[in-house]
C-alpha positions in Angstrom: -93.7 59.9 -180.3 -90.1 61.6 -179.4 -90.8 64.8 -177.4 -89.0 67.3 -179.2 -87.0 69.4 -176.6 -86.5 73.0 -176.9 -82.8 73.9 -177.8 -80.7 77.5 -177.2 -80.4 78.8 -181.3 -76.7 79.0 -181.1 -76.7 74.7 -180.6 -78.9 73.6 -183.4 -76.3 74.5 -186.0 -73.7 72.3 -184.4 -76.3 69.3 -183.6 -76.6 69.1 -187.5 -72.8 68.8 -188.0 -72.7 65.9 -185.1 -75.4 64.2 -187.0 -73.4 64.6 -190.3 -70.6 63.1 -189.3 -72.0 60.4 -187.2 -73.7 59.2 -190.0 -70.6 59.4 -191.9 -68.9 57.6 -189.0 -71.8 54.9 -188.8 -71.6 53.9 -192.9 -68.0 53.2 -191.6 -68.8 50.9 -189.2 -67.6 52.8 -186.3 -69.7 51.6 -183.1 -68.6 54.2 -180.6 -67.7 57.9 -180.7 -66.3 60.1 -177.9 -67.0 63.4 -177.1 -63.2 64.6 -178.1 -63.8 62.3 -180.9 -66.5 65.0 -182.4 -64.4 67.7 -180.7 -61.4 66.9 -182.8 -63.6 66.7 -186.2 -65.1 69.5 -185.9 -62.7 71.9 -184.2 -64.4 72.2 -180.9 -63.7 71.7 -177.2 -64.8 68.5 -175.7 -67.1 70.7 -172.8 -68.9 72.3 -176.0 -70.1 68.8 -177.2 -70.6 67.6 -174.2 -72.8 70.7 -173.0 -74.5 70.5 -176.4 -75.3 66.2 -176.0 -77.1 67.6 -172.8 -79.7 69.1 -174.5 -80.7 64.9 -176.2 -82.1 62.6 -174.4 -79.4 60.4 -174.9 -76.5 59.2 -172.2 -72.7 57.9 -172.9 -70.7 55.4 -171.4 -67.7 56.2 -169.3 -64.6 55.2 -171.4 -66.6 54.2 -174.5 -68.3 57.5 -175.4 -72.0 57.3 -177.6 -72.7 54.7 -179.4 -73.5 55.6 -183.0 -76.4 54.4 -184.1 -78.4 55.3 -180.8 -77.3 59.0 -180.8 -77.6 58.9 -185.1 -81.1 57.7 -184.0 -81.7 60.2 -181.1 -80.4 63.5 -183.3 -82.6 62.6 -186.5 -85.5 62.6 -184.6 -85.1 65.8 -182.7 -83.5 67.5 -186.2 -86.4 66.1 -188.0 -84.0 63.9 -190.1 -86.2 60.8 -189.7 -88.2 61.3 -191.9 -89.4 62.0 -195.4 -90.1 66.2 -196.3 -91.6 66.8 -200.0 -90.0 69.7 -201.8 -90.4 71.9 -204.1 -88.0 74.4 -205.8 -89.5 78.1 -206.9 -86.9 79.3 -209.9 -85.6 77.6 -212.9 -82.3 79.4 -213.2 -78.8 77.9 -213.0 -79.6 78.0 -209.2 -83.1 76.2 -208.9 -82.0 74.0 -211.6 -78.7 72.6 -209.5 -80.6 72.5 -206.4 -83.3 70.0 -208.3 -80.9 67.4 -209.3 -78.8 67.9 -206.2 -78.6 63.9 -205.1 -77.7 65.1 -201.6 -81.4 66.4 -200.7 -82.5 63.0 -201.2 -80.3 60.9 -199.5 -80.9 63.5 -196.3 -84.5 63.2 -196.5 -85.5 65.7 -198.9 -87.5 65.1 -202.1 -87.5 67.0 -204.7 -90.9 66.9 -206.5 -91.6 70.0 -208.3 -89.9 73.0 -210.3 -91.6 75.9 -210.6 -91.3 79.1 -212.8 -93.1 81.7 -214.0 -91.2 82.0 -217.7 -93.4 80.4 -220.1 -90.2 79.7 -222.0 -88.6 77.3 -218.9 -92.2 75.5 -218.4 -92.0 71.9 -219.7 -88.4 71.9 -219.9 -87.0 68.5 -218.3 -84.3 69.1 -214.9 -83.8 65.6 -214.6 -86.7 63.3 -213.2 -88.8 66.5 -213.3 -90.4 68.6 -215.5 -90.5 72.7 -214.7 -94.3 73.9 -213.8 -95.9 77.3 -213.9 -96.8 79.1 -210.9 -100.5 78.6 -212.0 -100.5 74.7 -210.9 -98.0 75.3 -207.7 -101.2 75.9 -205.1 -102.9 72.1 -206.3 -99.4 70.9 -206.8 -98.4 71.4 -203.0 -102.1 70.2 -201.9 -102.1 67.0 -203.8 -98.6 65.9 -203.1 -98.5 67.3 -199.5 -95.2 69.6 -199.6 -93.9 70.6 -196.9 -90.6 72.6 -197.9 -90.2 75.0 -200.5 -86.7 76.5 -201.6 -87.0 80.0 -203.3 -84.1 80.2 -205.7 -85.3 83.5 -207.2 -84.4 87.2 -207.5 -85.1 89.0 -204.1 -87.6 91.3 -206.2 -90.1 88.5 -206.9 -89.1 86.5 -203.4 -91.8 87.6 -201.1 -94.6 87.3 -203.3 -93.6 83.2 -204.1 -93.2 82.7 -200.2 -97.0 84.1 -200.1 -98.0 81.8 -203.2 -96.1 78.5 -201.0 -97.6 79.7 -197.5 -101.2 80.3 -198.7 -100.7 76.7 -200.8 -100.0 75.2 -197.0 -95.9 75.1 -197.1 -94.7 74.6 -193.7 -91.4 76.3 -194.3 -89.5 78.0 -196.5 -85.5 78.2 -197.2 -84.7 81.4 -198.4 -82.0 82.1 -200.7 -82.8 85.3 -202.0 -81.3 88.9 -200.3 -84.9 90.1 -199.3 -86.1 89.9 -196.2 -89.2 87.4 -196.1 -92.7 88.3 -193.9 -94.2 84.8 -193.2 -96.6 83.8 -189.9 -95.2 82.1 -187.2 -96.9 79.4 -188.0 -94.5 78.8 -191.4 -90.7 78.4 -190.7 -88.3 80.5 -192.6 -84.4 79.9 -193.0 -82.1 82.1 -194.9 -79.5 80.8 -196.4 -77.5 83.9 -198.3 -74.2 82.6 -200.3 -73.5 86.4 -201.3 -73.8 87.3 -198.1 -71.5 84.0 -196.6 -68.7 84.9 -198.9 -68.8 88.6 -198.2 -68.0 87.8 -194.5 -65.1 85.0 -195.9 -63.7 88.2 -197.9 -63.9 90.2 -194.5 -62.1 87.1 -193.0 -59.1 86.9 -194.9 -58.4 90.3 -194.8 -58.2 90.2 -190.9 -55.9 87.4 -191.6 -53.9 89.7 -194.0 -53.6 92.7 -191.8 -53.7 91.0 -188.5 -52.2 94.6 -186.7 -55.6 96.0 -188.5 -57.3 97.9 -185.3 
């Protein structure tokens, strides 16, 4: 089993875009990828990737670079990309729904099983493959099919108290795309992913851009 090395926060983020796009560059038959190669595609210095590579257990060849498939190989294993994770969606909105029949998700290892809402009116409704559950059957639900990852596409108000339905079910981690703040163990993983909150800081961006004497 691949021992899974401990990595600085600030290079995970980037490892999952090299993965991306060697993947990308591997369904184009590419064999070999250079350092500058991912520099240039993703608007970084070569001495940032290479630093970054450092961290996988995984060497170049001088002149050739990496070859794909081994470092595709390498980076889905410490990402956890290898393999299958079971998933369920918490919210029937416009959101959760999207998110469900998202054919991304799957082809990067995620599968979405189950919806789940507390509106009697959205239970049995269809979201593609799936049909929307109540919140009732989520604790068997998760048990049964062995989820691993649940995505709370709800208001922030009812947030905390689904992430403590999902951990007390057994989830072992949560992405949150709420605005609240979630309390979990350590022993659950929590990612927030906060689009309000992303384009806010775009807003902020261009207006630098637009007042670039701005103090």
């Amino acid at each position: 089993m691949m021992q899974i090395p401990t990595l600085p926060p600030a290079v995970v983020p980037r490892l999952t875009k090299y993965l991306a796009l060697i993947q990308q560059l591997s369904s184009e038959g590419v064999q070999w990828v250079s350092s500058q190669d991912l520099a240039d595609a993703l608007g970084l210095t070569s001495s940032t990737v290479r630093q970054d590579l450092s961290h996988v257990d995984y060497s170049g060849i001088s002149k050739r670079g990496y070859e794909t498939t081994g470092l595709e190989k390498v980076l889905a294993g410490i990402l956890g990309a290898d393999r299958e994770w079971k998933t369920v969606v918490i919210g029937a909105g416009n959101l959760g729904m999207a998110l469900a029949r998202h054919e991304e998700f799957l082809r990067h290892g995620f599968t979405m099983c189950g919806v789940f809402d507390s509106d009697e009116k959205k239970i049995g409704r269809k979201v593609g493959r799936l049909t929307v559950r109540g919140m009732r059957d989520l604790p068997a639900f998760v048990g049964s099919e062995m989820v691993q990852v649940g995505v709370l596409a709800v208001p922030a108000s009812a947030a905390q108290s689904c992430a403590d339905l999902l951990i007390a079910s057994g989830i072992k981690g949560l992405l949150n795309l709420s605005l609240a703040h979630l309390i979990a163990p350590r022993t659950v993983a929590v990612m927030d992913s906060r689009m309000i909150a992303s384009l806010i800081e775009l807003t902020h961006a261009i207006t630098l851009r637009q007042n670039p004497s701005s103090p």
